[in-house]
LUMZAKOL-7837 format. One record per residue (C-alpha): x, y, z. Coordinates in nm, 2 decimals, always signed. Example, Ala and Ser with C-alpha at 12.3 -4.5 7.8 and 13.67 -1.06 7.14 Angstrom:
// residues 2
SITE      xx      yy      zz
SITE   +1.23   -0.45   +0.78
SITE   +1.37   -0.11   +0.71
END
This chain:
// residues 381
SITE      xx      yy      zz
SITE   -0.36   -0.35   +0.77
SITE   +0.00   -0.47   +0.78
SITE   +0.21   -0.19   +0.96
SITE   +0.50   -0.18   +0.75
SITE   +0.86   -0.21   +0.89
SITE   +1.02   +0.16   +0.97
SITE   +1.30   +0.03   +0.73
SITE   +1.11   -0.01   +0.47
SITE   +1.10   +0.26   +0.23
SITE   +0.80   +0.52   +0.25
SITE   +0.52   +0.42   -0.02
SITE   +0.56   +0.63   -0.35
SITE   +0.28   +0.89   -0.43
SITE   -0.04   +0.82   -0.62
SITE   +0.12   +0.98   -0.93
SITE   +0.46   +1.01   -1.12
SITE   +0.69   +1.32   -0.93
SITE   +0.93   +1.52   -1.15
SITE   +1.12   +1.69   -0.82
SITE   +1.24   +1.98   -0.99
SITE   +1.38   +2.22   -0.78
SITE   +1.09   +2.50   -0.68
SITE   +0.72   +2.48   -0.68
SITE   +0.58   +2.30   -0.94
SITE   +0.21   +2.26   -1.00
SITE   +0.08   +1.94   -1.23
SITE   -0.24   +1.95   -1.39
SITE   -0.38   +1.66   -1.58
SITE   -0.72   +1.44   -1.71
SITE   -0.66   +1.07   -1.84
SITE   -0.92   +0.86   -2.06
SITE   -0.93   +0.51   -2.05
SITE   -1.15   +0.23   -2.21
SITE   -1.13   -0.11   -1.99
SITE   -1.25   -0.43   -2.03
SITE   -1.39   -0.56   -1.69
SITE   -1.41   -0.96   -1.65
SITE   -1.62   -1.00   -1.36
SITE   -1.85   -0.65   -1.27
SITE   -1.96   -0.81   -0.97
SITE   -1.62   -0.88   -0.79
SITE   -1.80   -1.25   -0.66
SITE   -1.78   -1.62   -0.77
SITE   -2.01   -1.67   -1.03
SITE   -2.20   -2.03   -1.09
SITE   -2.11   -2.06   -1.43
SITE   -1.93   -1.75   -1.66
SITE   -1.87   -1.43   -1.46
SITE   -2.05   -1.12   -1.58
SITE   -1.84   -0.88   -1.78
SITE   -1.85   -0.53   -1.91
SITE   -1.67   -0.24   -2.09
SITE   -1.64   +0.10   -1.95
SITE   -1.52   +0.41   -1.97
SITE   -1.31   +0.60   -1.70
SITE   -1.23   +0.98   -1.68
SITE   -0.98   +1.08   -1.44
SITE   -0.94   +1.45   -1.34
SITE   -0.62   +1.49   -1.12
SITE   -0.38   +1.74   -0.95
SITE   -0.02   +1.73   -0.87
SITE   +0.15   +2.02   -0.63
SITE   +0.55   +1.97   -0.53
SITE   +0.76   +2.17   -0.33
SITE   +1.18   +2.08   -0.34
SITE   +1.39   +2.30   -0.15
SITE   +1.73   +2.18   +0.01
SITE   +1.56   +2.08   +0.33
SITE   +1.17   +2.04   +0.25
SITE   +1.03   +1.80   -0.02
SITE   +0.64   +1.79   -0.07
SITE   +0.42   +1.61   -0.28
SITE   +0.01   +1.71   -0.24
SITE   -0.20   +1.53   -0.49
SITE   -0.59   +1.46   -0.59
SITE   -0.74   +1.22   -0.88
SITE   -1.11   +1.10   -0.89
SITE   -1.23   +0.83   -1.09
SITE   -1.56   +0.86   -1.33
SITE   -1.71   +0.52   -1.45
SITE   -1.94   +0.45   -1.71
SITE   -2.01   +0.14   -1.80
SITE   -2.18   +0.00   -2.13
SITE   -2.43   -0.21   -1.99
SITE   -2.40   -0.25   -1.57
SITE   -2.50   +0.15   -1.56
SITE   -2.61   +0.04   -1.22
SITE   -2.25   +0.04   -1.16
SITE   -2.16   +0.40   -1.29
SITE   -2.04   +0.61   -0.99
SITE   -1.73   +0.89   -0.91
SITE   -1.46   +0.76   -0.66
SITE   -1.19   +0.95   -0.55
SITE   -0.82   +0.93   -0.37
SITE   -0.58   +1.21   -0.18
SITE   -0.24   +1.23   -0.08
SITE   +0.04   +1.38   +0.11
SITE   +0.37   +1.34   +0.12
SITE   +0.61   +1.55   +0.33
SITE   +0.96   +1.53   +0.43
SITE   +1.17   +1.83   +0.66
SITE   +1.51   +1.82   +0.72
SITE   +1.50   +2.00   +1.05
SITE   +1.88   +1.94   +1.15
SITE   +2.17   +1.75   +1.02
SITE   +2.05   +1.50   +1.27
SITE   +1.68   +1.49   +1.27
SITE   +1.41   +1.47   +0.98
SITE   +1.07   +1.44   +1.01
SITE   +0.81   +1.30   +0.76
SITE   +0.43   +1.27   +0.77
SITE   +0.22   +1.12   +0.51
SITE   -0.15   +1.08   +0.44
SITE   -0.38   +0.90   +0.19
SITE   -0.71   +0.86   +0.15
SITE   -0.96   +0.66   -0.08
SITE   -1.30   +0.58   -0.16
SITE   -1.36   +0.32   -0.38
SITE   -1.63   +0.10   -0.48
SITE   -1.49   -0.26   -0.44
SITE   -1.24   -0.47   -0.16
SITE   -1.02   -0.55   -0.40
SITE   -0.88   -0.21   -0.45
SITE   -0.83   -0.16   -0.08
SITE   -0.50   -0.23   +0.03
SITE   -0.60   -0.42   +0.37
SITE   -0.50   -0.78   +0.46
SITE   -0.73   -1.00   +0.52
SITE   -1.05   -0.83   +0.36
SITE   -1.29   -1.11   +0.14
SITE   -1.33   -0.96   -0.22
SITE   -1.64   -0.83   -0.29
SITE   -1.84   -0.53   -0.41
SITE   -1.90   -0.33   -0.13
SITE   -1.74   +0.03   -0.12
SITE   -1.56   +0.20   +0.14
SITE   -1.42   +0.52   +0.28
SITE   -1.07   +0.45   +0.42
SITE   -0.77   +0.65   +0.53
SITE   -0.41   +0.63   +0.69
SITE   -0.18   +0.84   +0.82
SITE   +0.14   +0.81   +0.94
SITE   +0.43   +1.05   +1.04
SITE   +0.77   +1.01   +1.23
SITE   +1.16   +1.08   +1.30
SITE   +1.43   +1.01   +1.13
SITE   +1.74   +1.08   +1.41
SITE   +2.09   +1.06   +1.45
SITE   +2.19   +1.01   +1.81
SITE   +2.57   +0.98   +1.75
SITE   +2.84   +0.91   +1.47
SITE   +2.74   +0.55   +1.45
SITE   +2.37   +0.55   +1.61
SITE   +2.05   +0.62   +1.45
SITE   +1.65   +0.63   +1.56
SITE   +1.37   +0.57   +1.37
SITE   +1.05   +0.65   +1.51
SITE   +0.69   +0.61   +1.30
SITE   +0.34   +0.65   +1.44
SITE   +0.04   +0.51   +1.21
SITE   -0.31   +0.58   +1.25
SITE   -0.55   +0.36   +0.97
SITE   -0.92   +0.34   +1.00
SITE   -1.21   +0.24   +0.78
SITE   -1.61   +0.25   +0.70
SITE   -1.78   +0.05   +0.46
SITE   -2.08   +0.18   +0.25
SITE   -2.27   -0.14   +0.38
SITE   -2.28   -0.36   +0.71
SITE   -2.19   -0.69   +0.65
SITE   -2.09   -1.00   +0.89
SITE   -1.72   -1.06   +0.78
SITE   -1.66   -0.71   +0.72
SITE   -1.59   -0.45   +1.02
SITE   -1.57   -0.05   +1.05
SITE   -1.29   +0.06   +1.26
SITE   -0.92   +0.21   +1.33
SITE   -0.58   +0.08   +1.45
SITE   -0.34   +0.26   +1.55
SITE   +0.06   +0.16   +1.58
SITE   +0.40   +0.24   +1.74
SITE   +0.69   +0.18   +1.56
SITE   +1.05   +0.23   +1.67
SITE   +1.41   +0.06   +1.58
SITE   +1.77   +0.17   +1.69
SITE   +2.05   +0.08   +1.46
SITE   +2.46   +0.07   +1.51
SITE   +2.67   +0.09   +1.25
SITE   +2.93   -0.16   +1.24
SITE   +3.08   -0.08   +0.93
SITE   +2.99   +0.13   +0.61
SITE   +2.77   -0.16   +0.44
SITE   +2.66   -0.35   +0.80
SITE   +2.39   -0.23   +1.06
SITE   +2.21   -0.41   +1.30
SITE   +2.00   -0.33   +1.59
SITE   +1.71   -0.39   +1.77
SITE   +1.31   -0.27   +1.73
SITE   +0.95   -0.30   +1.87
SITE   +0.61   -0.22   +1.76
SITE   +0.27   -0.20   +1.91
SITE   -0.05   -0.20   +1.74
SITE   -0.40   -0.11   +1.90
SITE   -0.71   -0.25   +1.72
SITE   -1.05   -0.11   +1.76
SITE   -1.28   -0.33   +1.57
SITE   -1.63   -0.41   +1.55
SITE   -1.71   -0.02   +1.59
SITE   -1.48   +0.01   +1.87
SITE   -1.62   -0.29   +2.07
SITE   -1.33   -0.54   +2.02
SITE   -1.01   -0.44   +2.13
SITE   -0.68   -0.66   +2.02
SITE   -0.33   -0.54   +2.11
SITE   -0.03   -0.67   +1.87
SITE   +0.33   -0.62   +2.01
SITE   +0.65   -0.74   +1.84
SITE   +0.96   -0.76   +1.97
SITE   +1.26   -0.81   +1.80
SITE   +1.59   -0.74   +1.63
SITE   +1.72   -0.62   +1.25
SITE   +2.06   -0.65   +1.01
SITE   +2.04   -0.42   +0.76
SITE   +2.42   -0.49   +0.47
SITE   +2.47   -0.29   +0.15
SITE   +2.52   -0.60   -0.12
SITE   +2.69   -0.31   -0.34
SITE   +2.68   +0.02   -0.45
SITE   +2.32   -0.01   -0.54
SITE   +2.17   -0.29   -0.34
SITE   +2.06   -0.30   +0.01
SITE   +1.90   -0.63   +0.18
SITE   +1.74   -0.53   +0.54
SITE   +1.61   -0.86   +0.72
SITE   +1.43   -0.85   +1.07
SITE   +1.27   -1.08   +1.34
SITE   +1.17   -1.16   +1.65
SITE   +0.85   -1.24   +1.85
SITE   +0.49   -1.17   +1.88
SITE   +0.20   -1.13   +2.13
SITE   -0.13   -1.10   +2.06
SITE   -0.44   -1.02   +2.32
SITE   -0.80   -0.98   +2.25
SITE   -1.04   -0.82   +2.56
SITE   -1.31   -1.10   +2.45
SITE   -1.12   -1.40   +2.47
SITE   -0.91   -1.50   +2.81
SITE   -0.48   -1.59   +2.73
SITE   -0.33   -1.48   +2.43
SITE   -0.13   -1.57   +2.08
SITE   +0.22   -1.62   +2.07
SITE   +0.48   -1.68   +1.79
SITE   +0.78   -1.57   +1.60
SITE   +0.78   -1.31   +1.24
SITE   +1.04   -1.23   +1.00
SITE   +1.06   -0.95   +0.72
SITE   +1.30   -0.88   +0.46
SITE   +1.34   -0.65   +0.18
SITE   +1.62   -0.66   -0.13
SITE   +1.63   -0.35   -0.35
SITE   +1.84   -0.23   -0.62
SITE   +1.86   +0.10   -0.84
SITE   +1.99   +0.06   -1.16
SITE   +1.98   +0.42   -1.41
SITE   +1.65   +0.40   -1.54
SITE   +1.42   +0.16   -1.28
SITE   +1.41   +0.02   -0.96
SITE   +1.39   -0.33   -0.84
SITE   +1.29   -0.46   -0.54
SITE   +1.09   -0.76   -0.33
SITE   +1.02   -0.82   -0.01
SITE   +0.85   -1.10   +0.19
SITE   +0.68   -1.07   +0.58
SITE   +0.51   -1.34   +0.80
SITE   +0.32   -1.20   +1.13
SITE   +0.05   -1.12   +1.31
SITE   -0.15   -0.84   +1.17
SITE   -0.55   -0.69   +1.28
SITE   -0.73   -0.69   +0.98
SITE   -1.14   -0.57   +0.93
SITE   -1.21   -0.88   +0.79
SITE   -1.28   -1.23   +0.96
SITE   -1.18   -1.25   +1.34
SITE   -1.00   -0.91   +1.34
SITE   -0.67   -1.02   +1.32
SITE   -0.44   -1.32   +1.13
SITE   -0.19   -1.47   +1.04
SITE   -0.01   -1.31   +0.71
SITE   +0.22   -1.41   +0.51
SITE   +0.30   -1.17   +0.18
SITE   +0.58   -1.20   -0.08
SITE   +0.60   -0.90   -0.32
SITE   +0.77   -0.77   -0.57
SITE   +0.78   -0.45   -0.81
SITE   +0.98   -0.30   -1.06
SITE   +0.96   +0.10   -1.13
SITE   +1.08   +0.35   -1.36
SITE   +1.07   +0.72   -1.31
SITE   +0.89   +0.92   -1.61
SITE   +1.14   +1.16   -1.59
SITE   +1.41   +0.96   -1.69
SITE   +1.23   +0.72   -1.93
SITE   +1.03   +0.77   -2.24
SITE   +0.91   +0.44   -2.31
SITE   +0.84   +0.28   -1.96
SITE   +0.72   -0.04   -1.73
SITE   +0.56   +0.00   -1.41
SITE   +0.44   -0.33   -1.26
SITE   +0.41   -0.47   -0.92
SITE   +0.30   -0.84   -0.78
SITE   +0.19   -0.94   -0.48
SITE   +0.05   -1.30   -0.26
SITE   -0.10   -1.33   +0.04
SITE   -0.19   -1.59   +0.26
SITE   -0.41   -1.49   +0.57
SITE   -0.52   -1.73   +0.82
SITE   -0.77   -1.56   +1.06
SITE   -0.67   -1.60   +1.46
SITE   -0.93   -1.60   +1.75
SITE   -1.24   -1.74   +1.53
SITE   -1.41   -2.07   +1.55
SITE   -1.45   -2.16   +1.23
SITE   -1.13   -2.02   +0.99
SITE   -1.18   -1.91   +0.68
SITE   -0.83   -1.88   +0.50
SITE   -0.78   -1.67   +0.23
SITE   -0.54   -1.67   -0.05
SITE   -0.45   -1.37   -0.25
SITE   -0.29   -1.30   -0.59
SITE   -0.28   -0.95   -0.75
SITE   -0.10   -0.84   -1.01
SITE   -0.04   -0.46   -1.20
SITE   +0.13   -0.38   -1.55
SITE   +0.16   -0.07   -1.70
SITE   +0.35   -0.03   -2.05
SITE   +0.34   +0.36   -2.14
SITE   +0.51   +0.57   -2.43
SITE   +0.59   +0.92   -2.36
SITE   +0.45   +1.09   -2.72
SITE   +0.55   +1.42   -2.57
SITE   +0.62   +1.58   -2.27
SITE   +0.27   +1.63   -2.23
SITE   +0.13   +1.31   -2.36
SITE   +0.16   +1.00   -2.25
SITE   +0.01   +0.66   -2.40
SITE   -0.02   +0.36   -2.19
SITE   -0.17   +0.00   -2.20
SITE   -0.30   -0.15   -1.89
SITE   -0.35   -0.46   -1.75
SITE   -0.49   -0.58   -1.35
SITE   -0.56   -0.95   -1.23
SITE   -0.70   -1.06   -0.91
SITE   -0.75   -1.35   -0.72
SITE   -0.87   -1.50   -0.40
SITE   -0.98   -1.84   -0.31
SITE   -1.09   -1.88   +0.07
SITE   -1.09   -2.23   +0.02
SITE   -1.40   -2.37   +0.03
SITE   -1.70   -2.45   -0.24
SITE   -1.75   -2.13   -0.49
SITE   -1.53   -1.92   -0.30
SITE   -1.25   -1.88   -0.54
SITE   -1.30   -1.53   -0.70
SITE   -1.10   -1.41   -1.05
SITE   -1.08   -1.09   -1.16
SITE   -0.92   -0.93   -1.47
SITE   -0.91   -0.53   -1.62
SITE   -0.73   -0.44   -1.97
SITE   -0.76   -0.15   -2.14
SITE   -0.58   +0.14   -2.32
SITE   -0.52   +0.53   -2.13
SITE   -0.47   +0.87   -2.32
SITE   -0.25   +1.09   -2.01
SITE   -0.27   +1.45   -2.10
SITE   -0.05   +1.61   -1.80
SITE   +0.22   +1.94   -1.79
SITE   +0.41   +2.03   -1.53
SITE   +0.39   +2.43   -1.46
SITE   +0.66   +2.65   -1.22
SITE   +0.51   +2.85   -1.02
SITE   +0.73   +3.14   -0.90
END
């Protein structure tokens, strides 16, 4: 998995917040019918199998705001029944936490967890992972420091820890864990310009924990406030890579930046990386390069509503005889209607692609449908 930049801003919860002040307790069930293109996630010899299906989604929302603590503790599973693949038919199931602690005026600390198990690759949000339909148990957590040393000093501190197991052995897909370092200190030079320097290490235990591959990156960062709402943040340096089975090591430069901007109702944002990264995939680590780009708006704030994110990937495996590059295109669009504060409408669609390149590799992937939310926020004193 790609260890995101400390800049970068956390990863939003599995579900909408309303951050009212208080505890607040959100139950909820939503009922979709989908249209499934190709069932078996693989690239078929002539027209992929498709299917319809039903999905029934249970879920729970709990959210604490208070001056200095904001928490966000959810659950959802996933029922599917499909029409004719009932081989297919199964429960799956996600988890979250979100926490956030002003200790001082100087210091807060976060932590955050998810989990997921899910039946296919393609829903896994891993780098370098061939599509297919094998399911997996995954999880990552990842907590830190937000510090101010001085007036115009700050330090960001994250610690990641990411593992997964796969319902199935297979040959280009590995069980395992990684855990990562990050750290970056900032001067301000003005009000809108930052820059400073960072460094990350990544440990990789692949293979079961029979491969080790250590990922460090050195480097620097400019972070400038374009205007009231918009903030670019642009970073790079160097990277080394060593694996215990294979004598030397990988060398070469990576670069990240991310533009976003608030407007009243949605935010908009993209951001682009090329680097090293471990992956459970092919090799156990690549190359990566990811452009992405999302735009979001805040059900609290909008009745009628578009939530949709895009995403490409290119990731050449490192360290393996024969490469296997794969190319990655996903895409997910959500337009919803807020009938009432407890009822929610939405149409759905999801696209997937990956070509690796060679004969029949080039796998498509597409999921429509139409979702009933039924969902109300309760105070709990």
């Amino acid at each position: 998995i790609a260890a995101p930049a400390v800049w970068a801003q956390e990863r939003p919860a599995e579900f909408q917040t309303y951050m009212r002040p208080g505890l607040t307790f959100t139950p909820g069930i939503s009922m979709a019918g989908e249209w499934d293109s190709n069932v078996a996630v693989a690239a078929p010899l002539g027209r992929a199998a498709s299917d319809r299906l039903f999905i029934f989604e249970p879920f729970g929302q709990l959210e604490l705001v208070s001056p200095r603590t904001q928490l966000v503790a959810g659950y959802k599973g996933f029922m599917r029944r499909y029409v004719e693949a009932e081989a297919l038919n199964g429960y799956d199931q996600r988890g979250y936490l979100s926490l956030r602690r002003l200790a001082t005026r100087r210091l807060t600390i976060f932590a955050n967890n998810e989990y997921a198990d899910v039946p296919t690759t393609d829903e896994l949000e891993l780098n370098g992972l061939p599509f297919t339909r094998i399911g997996s148990k995954s999880n990552r957590f990842a907590g830190g420091v937000e510090a101010r040393l001085a007036k115009y000093t700050d330090l960001h501190v994250r610690y990641e820890n990411t593992w997964v197991k796969f319902d199935r052995p297979e040959t280009f897909l590995s069980d395992g864990w990684i855990n990562s370092l990050r750290t970056d200190l900032r001067r301000r030079l003005s009000e809108r310009l930052s820059v400073g320097a960072e460094y990350g290490v990544r440990k990789a235990d692949v293979e079961e924990g029979l491969r080790t591959i250590w990922f460090q990156d050195f480097g620097g960062l400019v972070s400038y406030a374009l205007g009231p709402q918009t903030s670019l943040v642009v970073s790079g340096g160097y990277s080394l890579l060593n694996d215990n089975r294979i004598d030397g090591d990988r060398r070469g430069p990576y670069v990240r930046g991310e533009i976003a901007h608030s407007l009243e109702r949605a935010t908009i944002g993209a951001s682009f990386e090329k680097s090293f990264v471990p992956t459970f995939g092919f090799g156990g680590s690549s190359e990566n390069q990811e452009l992405q780009g999302y735009i979001h708006m805040p059900l609290n704030r909008n009745r009628l509503y578009i939530q949709t994110s895009a995403v490409w990937r290119r990731s050449n495996p490192l360290l393996v005889e024969q490469e296997v590059e794969l190319d990655t295109i996903q895409t997910n669009n959500t337009l919803g209607y807020a009938v009432a504060r407890w009822l929610r409408l939405e149409a759905f669609h999801l696209f997937t692609r990956q070509d690796s390149r060679i004969a029949g590799g080039e796998i498509n992937r597409q999921r429509a449908g139409l979702q009933l939310v039924v969902s109300q926020p309760m105070r709990i004193r």
